[in-house]
N, C-alpha and C positions, 0 to 999 in steps of 0.2 A: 760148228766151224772151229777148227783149231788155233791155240793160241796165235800161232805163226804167220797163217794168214789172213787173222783178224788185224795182226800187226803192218804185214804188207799192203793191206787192203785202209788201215789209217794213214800210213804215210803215204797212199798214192793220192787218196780224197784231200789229203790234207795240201798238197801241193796243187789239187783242185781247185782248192777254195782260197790259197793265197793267189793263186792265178785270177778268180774271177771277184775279190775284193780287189785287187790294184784295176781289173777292170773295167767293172759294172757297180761296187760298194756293195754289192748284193754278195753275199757267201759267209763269211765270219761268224755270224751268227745264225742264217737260216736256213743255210745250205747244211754249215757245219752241225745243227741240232738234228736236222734230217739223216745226217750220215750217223751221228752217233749213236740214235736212238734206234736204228737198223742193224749198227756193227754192233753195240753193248745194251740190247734191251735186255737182257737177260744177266747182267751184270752189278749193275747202278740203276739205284734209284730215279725219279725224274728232277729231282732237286740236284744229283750230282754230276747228272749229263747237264744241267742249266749251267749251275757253278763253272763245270771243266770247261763248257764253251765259252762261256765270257770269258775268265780266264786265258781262253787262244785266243779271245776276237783281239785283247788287248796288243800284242804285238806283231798279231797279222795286219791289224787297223793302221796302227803306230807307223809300222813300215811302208805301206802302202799311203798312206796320209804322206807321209816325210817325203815320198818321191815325186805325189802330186805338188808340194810345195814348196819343193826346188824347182819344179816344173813351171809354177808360178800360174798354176792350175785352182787354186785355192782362195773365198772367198773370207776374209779372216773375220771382219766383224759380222756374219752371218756365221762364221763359227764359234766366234764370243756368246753370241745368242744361243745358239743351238746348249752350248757347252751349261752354260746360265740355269738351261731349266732340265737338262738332261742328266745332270749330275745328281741334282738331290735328288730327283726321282729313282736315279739308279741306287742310289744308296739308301732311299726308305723302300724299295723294291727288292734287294738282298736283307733287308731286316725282317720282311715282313715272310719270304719267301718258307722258311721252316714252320710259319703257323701256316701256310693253307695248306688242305689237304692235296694230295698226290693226283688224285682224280682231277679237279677241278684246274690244275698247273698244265697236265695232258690235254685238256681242252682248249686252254688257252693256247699251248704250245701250235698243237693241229690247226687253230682258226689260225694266228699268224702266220704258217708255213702256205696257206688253203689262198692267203690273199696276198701271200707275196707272189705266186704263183701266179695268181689272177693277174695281177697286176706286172709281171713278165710278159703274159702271152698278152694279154690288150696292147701292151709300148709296143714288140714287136710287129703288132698290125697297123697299130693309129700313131700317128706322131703329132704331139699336140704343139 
């Protein structure tokens, strides 16, 4: 695939995935891991497709977040909470990320794409 249309083919997913964070919270991160690891497997590492995707979640999230909450769509001490135990984990989960090996990251990576999926196609049949 050429530089070119590796480029056109990220910024098209990428307006994908800011689409289906502002509407489903699903994409930023697991859509966005899927597309990159397709477009630059052969590029980057799997440690620097992780990095580059957090890095985009951060202000695809942000935005999407900010418009839910002028919407008045947002639950805020349910987001204190969430924030509470999601942060240090996210930041002892970036320290620890460069000791595990590459194989073991790809596993991980697969099983959560495998059950975000799962758990797509179930909500679309069953509404609980």
């Amino acid at each position: 695939m050429t530089d070119f249309k590796r480029n056109n083919l990220t910024i098209f997913f990428g307006s994908l995935i800011g689409l289906a964070t502002s509407l489903t919270s699903v994409g930023a991160g697991s859509f966005g891991a899927l597309v990159l690891r397709w477009l630059y497997a052969r590029k980057m590492t799997i440690q620097t497709l992780i990095a580059t995707e957090v890095i985009h979640a951060i202000p695809v999230s942000f935005l999407a977040g900010m418009g839910l909450l002028f919407l008045g769509k947002t639950d805020l001490t349910l987001l204190f909470y969430l924030l509470l135990g999601s942060l240090p984990a996210a930041f002892g989960a970036s320290y620890f990320m460069e000791r595990v090996p590459s194989y073991f990251l790809k596993k991980i990576l697969g099983a959560l794409l495998i059950a975000v999926a799962i758990k797509l196609i179930l909500k679309s049949f069953i509404t609980f």
